[in-house]
C-alpha positions in Angstrom: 5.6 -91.9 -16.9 -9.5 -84.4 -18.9 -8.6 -82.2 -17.2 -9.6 -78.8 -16.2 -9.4 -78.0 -12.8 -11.3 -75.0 -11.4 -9.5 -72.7 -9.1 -12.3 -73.0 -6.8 -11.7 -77.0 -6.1 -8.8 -77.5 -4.2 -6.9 -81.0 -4.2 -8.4 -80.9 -0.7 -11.8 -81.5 -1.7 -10.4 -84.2 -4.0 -10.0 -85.9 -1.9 -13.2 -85.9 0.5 -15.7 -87.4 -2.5 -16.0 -90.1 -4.4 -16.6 -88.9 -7.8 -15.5 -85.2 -9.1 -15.0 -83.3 -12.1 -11.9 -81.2 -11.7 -13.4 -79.0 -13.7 -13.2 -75.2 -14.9 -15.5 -73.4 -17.4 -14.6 -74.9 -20.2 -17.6 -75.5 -23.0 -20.3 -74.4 -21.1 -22.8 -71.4 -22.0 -20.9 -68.5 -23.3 -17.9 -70.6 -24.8 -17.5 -71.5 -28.7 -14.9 -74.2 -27.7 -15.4 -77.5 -28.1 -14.8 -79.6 -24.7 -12.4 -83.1 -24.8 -12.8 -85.0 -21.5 -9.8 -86.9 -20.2 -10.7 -89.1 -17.4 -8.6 -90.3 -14.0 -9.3 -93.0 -12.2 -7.1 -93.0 -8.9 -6.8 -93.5 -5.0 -8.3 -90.2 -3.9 -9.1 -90.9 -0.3 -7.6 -93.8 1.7 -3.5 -94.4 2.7 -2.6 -94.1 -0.8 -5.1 -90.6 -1.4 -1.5 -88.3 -1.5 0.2 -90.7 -4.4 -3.4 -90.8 -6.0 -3.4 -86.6 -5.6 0.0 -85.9 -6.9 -0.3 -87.9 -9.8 -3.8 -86.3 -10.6 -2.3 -82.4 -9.5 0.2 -82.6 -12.3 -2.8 -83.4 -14.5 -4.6 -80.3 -14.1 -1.5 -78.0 -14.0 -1.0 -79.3 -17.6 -4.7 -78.5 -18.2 -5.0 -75.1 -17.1 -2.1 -74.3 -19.0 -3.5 -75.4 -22.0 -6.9 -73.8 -21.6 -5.3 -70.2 -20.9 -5.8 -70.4 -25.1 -7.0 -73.0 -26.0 -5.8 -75.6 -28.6 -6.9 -76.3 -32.2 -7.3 -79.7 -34.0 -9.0 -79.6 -37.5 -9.9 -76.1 -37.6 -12.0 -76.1 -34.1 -10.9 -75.0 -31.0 -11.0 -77.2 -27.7 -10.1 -76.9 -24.2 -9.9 -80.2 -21.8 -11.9 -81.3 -18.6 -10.7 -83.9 -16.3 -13.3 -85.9 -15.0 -11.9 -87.9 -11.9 -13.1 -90.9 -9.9 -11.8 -92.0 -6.5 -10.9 -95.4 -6.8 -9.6 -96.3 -3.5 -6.5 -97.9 -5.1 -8.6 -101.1 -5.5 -8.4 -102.3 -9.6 -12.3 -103.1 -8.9 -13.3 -100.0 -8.9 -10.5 -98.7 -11.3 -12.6 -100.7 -14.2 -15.6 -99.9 -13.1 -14.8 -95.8 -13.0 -13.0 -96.6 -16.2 -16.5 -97.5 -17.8 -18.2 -95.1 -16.1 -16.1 -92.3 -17.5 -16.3 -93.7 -21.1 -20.1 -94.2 -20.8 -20.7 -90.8 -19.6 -18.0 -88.5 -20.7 -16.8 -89.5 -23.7 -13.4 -89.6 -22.6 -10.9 -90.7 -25.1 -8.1 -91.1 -22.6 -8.1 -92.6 -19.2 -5.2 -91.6 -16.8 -4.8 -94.9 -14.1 -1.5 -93.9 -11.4 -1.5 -98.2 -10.5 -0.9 -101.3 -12.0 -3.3 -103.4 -11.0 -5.9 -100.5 -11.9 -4.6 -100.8 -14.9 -4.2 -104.8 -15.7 -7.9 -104.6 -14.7 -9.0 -101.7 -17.0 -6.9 -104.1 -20.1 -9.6 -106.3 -19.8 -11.5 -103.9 -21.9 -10.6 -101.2 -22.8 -9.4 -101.9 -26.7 -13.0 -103.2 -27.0 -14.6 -99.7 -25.6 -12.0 -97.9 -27.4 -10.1 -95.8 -25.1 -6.7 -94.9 -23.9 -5.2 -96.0 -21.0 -2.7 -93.8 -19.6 -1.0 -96.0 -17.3 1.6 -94.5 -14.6 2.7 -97.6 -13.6 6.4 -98.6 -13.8 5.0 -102.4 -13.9 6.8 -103.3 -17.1 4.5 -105.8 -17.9 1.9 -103.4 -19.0 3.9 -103.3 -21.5 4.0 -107.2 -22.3 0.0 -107.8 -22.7 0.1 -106.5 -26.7 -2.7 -103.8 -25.8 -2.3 -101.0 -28.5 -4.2 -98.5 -26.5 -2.3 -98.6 -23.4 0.5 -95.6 -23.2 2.9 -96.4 -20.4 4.4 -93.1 -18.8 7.3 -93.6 -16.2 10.4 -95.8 -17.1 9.9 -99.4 -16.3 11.3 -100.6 -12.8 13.3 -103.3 -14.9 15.7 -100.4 -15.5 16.8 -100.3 -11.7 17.7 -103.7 -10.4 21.2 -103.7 -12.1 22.3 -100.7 -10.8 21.0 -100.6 -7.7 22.6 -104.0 -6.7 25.6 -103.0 -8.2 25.8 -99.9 -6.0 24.7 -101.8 -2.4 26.9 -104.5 -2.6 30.0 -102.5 -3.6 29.4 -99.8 -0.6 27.3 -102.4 1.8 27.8 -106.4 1.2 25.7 -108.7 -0.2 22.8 -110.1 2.2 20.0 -108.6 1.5 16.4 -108.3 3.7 12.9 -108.1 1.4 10.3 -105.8 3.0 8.5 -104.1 0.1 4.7 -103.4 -0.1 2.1 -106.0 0.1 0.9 -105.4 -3.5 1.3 -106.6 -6.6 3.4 -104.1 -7.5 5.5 -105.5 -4.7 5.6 -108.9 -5.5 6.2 -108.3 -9.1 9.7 -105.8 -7.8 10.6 -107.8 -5.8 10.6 -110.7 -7.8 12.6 -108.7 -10.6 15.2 -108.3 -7.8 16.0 -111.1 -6.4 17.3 -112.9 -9.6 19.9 -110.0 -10.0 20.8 -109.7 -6.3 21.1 -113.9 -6.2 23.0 -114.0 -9.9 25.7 -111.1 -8.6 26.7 -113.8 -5.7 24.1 -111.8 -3.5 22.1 -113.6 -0.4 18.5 -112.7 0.4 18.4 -113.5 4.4 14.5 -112.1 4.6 11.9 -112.2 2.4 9.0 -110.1 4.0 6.0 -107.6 3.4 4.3 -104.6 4.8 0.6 -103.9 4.0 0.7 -100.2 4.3 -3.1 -100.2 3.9 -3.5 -102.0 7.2 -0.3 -101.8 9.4 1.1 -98.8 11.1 3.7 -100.4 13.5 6.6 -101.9 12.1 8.8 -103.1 15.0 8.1 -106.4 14.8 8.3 -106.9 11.3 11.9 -105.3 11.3 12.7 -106.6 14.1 12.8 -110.0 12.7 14.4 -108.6 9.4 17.4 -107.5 11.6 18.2 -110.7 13.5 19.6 -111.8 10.2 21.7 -108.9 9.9 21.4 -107.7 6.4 24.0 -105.6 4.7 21.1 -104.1 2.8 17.3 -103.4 2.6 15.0 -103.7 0.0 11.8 -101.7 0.9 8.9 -99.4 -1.1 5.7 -98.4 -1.5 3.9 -95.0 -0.6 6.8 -92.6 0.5 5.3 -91.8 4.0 4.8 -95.0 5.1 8.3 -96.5 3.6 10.3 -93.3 5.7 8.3 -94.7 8.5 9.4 -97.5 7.9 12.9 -96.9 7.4 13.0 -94.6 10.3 11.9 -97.8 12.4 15.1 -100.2 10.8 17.5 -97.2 11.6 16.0 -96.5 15.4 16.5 -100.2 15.7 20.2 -99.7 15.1 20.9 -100.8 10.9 23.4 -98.9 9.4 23.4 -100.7 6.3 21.9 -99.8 2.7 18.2 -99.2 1.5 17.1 -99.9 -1.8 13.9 -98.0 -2.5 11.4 -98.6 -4.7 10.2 -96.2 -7.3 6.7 -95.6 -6.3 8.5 -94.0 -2.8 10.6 -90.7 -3.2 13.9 -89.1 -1.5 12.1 -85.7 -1.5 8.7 -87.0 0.1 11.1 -89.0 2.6 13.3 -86.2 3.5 10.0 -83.9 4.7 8.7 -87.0 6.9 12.2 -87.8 8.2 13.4 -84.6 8.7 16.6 -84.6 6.6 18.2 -86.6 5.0 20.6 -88.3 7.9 18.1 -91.7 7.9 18.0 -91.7 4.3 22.2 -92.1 3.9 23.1 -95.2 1.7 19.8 -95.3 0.5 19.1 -95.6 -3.6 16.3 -94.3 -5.7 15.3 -92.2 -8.7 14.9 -89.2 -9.6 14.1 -86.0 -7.3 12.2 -83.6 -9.8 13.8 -80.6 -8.3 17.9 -82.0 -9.8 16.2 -81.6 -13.3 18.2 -79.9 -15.8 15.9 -80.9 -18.5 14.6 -77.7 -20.1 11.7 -77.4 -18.5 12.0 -78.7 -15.2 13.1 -75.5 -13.2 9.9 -73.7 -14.3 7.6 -76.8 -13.6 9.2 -76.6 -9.4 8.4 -73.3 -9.9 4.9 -73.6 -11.1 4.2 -76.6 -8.5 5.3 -73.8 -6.3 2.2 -71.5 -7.0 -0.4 -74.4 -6.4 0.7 -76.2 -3.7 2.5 -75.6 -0.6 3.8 -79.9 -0.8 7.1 -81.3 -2.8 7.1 -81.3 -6.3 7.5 -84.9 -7.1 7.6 -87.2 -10.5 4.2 -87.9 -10.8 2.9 -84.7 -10.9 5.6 -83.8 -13.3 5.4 -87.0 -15.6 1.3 -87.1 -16.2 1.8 -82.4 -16.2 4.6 -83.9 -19.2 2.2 -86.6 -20.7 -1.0 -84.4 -20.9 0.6 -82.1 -22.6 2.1 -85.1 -25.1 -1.4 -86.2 -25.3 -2.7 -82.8 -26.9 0.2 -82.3 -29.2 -0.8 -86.1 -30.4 -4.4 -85.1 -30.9 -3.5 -81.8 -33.1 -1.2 -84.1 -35.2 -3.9 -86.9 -35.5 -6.2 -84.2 -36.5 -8.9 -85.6 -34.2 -10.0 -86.0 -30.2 -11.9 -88.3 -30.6 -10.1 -91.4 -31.7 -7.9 -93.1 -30.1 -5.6 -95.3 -32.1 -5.0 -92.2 -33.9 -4.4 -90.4 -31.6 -1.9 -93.1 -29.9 -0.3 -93.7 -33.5 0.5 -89.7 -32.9 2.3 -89.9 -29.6 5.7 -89.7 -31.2 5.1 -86.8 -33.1 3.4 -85.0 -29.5 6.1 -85.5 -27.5 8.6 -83.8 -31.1 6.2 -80.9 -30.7 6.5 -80.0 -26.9 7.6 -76.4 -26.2 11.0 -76.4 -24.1 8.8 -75.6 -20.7 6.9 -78.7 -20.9 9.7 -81.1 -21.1 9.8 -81.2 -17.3 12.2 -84.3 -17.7 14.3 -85.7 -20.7 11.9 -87.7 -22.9 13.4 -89.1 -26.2 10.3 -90.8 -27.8 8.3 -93.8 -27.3 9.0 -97.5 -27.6 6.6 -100.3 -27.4 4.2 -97.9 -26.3 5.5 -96.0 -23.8 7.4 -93.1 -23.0 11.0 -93.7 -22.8 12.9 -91.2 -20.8 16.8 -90.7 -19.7 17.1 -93.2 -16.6 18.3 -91.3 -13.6 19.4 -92.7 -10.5 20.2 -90.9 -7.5 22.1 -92.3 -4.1 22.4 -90.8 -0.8 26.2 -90.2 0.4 27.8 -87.8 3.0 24.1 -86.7 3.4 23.9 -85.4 0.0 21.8 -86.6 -2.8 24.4 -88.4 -5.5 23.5 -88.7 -9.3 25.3 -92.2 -10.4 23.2 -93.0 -13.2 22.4 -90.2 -15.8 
């Protein structure tokens, strides 16, 4: 599934402009390091700023890591600078950031934490000759032949089966559709409905929530409820999907909840206090039941930075920056992308043990592809049933 950030600018303050360089020291006066920028283009402020800051936090762990020494490609040594732009979660301003960054710092590598960010940066981006780092789970990303675009979290194809599987075994088979308003929405949900339909599945309510503009859910779940679902199908931001979860189970469902991947059990469990609202429930991964090599250490460094829940997209973009750097010292350059993408394999072969946060195998069609993980909620107790 550019980056230096100085000690002195917190996440915080991320978060309160429009345009920042998460930067540290790196190449200016005094330093005989050269200086890659890697650029993010992101939600920074808005309802989807904490996604937008997580994604970007693991970012600049993985860079001042790397800049404690340095790294060499071609007999020079570099250190990396993110540059980042707030892009309000709007693919608008995502291209236009995306541009911008190119234009201006040189940036060989873009990091984009949505899909339609990144559909829109696709547009052009072969033609200006960058990467796209897309932590997206849309999986057509994937489908749109564009050489320079590295998709880093497993596709959300992966989870339908399963998770259908799962509900309808432990809950029945009507199932209620209230997933986020976005295109990443629409695009889940319309991966799940064929699976739920195909395994003798009914869906009883097809709805949306636009997280960016409602707050109150009552009504909305209200009406899902009259048709008494067996299960729920819901996602999006993780605050706003507890709240909205929290609202079906105040409201009396005891049923099942299948969760998106952009929402996470550990980011639910802090809002809901516990994990009591969150039983029968389905989703991926919790960072901190990583027994990949490295994943203990990353909880621990997340630790030391911030006071929040470690969460896969820190971890994933801390795991692909540091691919990203191994790929430049075995393309021998910084400064070109398609060798530097052609080298992606061979970065994530050279990771050290404490930067494989999660299990990645290699890459295929151009993105990272990791162990699947699926985790369930049962007897209050997070449940690995897909490993």
């Amino acid at each position: 599934m550019g980056l230096v950030l100085g000690l002195s600018i917190s996440l915080f303050g991320l978060t309160a402009c429009n345009s920042n360089e998460s930067s540290t020291a790196a190449g200016e006066s005094g330093s005989k390091d050269g200086t890659v920028n890697i650029g993010f283009s992101g939600p920074l402020s808005g309802p989807a700023a904490f996604y937008g800051e997580n994604t970007l936090r693991g970012l600049t762990m993985a860079a001042d890591e790397i800049n404690k020494e340095g790294f060499e490609v071609d007999g020079k040594k570099y250190k990396v600078k993110i540059v980042s732009l707030d892009d309000k979660y709007l693919p608008n301003e995502t291209g236009t950031n995306a541009r911008r960054l190119v234009q201006e710092n040189k940036t060989p590598i873009v990091f984009v934490p949505h899909s339609g960010g990144v559909f829109a940066t696709q547009v052009f981006n072969q033609q200006e000759n960058f990467i796209i780092g897309a932590y997206t789970s849309e999986p057509k990303i994937q489908e749109q032949g564009n050489k320079l675009t590295l998709s880093i979290p497993s596709s959300y194809d992966a989870y339908p089966e399963p998770y259908a599987e799962y509900q309808m075994k432990r809950f029945g088979k009507k199932l209620a559709l209230i997933p986020t308003a976005t295109q990443y929405g629409k695009d889940w949900t319309a991966t799940i409905k064929p699976v739920w339909e195909k395994k003798g599945g009914e869906i009883v309510f097809d709805g949306s929530v636009d997280f960016s503009k409602e707050t109150d859910f009552f009504t909305i779940m209200t009406n899902a409820l009259k048709e008494k679902p067996d299960v729920l199908f819901v996602g999006g931001p993780s605050q706003p999907t507890a709240l909205l979860i929290k609202q079906a189970r105040e409201l009396g469902f005891k049923g099942g909840i299948m969760i998106m991947d952009q929402a996470k059990f550990e980011e639910m469990e802090v809002v809901l206090g516990g994990y009591e609202m969150l039983e029968g429930g389905i989703g991926t991964l919790p960072i901190k039941q990583s027994d990949a090599p490295g994943g203990p250490a990353f909880v621990e460094k997340y630790a030391e930075v911030s006071d929040g829940v470690p969460t896969a997209e820190s971890a994933f973009n801390y795991q692909a920056l540091h691919v990203a750097v191994k790929a430049m010292q075995a393309a021998g350059t910084v400064s070109d992308p398609a060798k530097i993408m052609e080298n992606m394999e061979e970065g994530i072969k050279n990771l050290e043990d404490e930067q494989m946060v999660w299990h990645l195998t290699g890459i295929e069609n151009n993105g990272f592809d990791w162990e699947t993980s699926i985790y369930a909620v049962e007897d209050g107790k997070l449940v690995n049933i897909k490993k």
